[in-house]
Every structure is written in C-alpha cells, then in structure tokens.
C-alpha positions as a printed Julia matrix, in Angstrom:
177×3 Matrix{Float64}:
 -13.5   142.45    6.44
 -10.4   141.17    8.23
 -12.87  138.44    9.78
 -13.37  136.78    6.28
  -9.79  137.65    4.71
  -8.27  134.12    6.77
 -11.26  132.24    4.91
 -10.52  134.11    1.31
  -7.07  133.37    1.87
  -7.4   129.59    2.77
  -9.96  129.48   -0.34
  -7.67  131.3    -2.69
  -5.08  128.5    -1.68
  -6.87  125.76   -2.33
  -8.14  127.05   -5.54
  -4.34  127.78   -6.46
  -3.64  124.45   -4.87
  -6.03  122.36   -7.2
  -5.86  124.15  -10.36
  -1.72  123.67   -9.69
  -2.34  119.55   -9.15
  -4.9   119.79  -12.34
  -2.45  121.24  -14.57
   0.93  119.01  -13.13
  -1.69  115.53  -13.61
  -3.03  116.58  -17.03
   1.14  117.3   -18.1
   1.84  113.88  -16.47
  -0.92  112.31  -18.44
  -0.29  113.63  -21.68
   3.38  112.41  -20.98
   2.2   109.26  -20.51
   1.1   107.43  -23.62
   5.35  108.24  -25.52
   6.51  105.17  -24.76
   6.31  101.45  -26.15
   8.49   97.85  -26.28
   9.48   95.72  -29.26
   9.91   92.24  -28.72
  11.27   89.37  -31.56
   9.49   87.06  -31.97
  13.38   85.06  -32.21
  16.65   86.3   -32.36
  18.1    84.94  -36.13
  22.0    83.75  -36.07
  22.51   85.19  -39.87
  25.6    84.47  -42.15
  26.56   87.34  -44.25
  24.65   88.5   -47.05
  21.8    86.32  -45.92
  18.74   87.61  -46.36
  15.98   86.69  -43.04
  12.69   87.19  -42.22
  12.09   89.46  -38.76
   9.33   89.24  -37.2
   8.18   91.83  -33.58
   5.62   92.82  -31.68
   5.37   96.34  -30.65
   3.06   96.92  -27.63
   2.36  100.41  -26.32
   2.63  100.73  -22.21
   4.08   97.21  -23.11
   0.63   96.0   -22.74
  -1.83   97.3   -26.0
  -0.84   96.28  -30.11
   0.39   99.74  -31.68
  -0.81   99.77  -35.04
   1.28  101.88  -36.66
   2.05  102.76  -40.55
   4.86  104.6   -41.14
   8.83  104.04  -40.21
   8.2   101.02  -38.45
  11.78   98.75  -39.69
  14.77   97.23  -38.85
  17.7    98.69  -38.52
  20.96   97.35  -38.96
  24.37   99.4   -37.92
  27.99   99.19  -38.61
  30.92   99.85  -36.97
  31.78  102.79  -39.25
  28.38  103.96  -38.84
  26.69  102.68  -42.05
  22.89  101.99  -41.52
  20.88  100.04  -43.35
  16.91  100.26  -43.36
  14.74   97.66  -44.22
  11.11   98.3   -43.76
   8.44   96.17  -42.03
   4.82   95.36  -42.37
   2.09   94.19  -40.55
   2.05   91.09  -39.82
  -1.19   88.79  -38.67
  -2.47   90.12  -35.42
  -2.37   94.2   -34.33
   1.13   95.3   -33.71
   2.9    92.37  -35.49
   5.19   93.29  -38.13
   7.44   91.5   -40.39
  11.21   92.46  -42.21
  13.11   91.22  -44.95
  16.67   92.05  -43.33
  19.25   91.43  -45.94
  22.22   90.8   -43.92
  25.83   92.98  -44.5
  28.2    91.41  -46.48
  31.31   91.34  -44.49
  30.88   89.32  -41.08
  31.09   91.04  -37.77
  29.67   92.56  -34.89
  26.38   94.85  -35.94
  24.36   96.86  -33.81
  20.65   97.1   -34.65
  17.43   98.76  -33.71
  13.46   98.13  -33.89
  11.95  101.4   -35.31
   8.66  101.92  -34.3
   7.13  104.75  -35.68
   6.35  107.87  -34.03
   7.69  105.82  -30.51
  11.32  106.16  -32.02
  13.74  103.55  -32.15
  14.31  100.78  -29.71
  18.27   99.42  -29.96
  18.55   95.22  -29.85
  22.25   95.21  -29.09
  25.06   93.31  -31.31
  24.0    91.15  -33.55
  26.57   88.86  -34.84
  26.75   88.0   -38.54
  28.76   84.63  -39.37
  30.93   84.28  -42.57
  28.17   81.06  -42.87
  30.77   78.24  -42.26
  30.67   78.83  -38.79
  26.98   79.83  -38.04
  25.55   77.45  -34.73
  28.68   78.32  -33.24
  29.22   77.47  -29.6
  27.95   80.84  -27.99
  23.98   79.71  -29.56
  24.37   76.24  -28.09
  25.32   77.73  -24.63
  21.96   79.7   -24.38
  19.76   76.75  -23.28
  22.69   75.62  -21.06
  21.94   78.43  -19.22
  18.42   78.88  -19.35
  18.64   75.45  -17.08
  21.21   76.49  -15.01
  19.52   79.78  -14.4
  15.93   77.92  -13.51
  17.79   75.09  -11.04
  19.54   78.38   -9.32
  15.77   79.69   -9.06
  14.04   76.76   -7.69
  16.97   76.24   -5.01
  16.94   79.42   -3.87
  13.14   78.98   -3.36
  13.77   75.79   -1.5
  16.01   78.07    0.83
  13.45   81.05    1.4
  10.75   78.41    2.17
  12.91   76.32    4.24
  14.13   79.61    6.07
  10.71   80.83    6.46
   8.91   77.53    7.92
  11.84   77.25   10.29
  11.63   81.21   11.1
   7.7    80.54   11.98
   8.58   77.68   14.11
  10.96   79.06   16.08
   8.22   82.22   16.61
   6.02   79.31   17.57
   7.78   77.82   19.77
   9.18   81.2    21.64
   5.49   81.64   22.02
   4.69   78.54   23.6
C-alpha cells in the first residue's frame, strides 16, 4: 500500500487542485457580468429652470445594449445634498434612453449621475447650470480649441516616434553593414 499512497496523494491533489480552480473561475465568472458604461449622447450647457432632453447609451461590458426597465434616470445633485430624479425611457435602438431633466432653479455647480438599473449609478461630474444670460460662455467655446490642440500634439508626437524609429533602424543597419 505505501507503493500506491505517492500516486493517491498526487491524484487527491490534483482533484483538490481542479475542483479549487473550478470553483475560483465559476466565482470570477459570475462576478463578471456587474458592471456597465453610460455614455451622452451630448453634454447640454442648461440655464436654470430649463427643462432638456438627455439622451445615453448604456452598454454592458461597455460593448452589448442593456435593456433595462426599471430605475434607469438622471440624476441631478446639489451642493446641500438635494437630489432630483427624473426618469428615462427607451429610446430608438437597445440601450438608448431618453430624460426630461428639468434643470434647478438657482444657477451653480451640480453634480449628476446616470442610473442604470440594477448596474447602479454612474456619476457625470459637475454640471454647470447658467442664470441663462450667460449660457455659451467662454469655457464651451474653449472645448474645440482643444480638441485641435490635443490632435496636432498627437500627430507630432507620431512624426517623432516614426522619425526616431526609421533613424533607430538605420543606424542598426548600418552597424550591421
């Protein structure tokens, strides 16, 4: 009997081994499908008491439409902690939904969230609410200012790498040689 107990003991491990990966990649896979991303379809630049439409996409794994009924919203949050809920509904395709957001009253700096359902609630960040004399305000103009600068900073880095690289490759070359 001691002959076989090394081979019980090495099969005992790998049966304790697999059944232990089984159980930790079924737990990671049930894990898996708790998360999704909302996306606007644009950001609005709202004057208080204004009431706009909202339109998002919610896309499970960022990737599939979630088609979901209930608590899906906008949320809009003051400084003193006052929320407002105004509730969305599909929209056209799968997993677009649409929100009449009636605006606060008093203009200001607002937080506000996408809720989406059973996935919980996805925060948007400040959202600033004009007194509507002063709404296209210099901080909306600036945006495609830098959009441009951001792409010519892209593309001439790229010149660099490529420039860097060729020269990198001839100098291998020529070492070579």
């Amino acid at each position: 009997m001691t002959r076989n107990s090394p081979r019980r003991i090495a099969r005992l491990t790998a049966v304790v081994a697999a059944a232990f990966t089984i159980l930790i990649g079924v737990g990671a896979a049930a894990g898996a499908g708790g998360w999704a991303v909302g996306s606007l379809d644009a950001v609005p630049e709202p004057a208080a008491g204004e009431t706009v439409e909202v339109g998002f996409t919610i896309l499970q794994h960022g990737v599939t439409p979630a088609d979901l009924t209930d608590d899906v919203g906008i949320e809009v949050v003051g400084a003193d902690g006052t929320l407002s809920y105004f509730a969305a509904e599909p929209d056209g395709a799968v997993g677009h939904y649409s929100a009449s957001v009636t605006m606060p009253s008093t203009p200001g700096e607002y937080d506000w969230n996408i809720r989406m359902g059973w996935f919980g609630p996805q925060e948007l960040g400040s959202l600033s609410i004009s007194s509507g004399s002063d709404v296209g305000g210099s901080a909306s103009s600036a945006w495609p200012t830098a959009r441009w600068v951001l792409a010519a900073l892209t593309a001439g880095l790229a010149v660099v790498a490529v420039s860097s690289l060729a020269a990198a490759r001839r100098s291998t070359h020529v070492a070579a040689s």
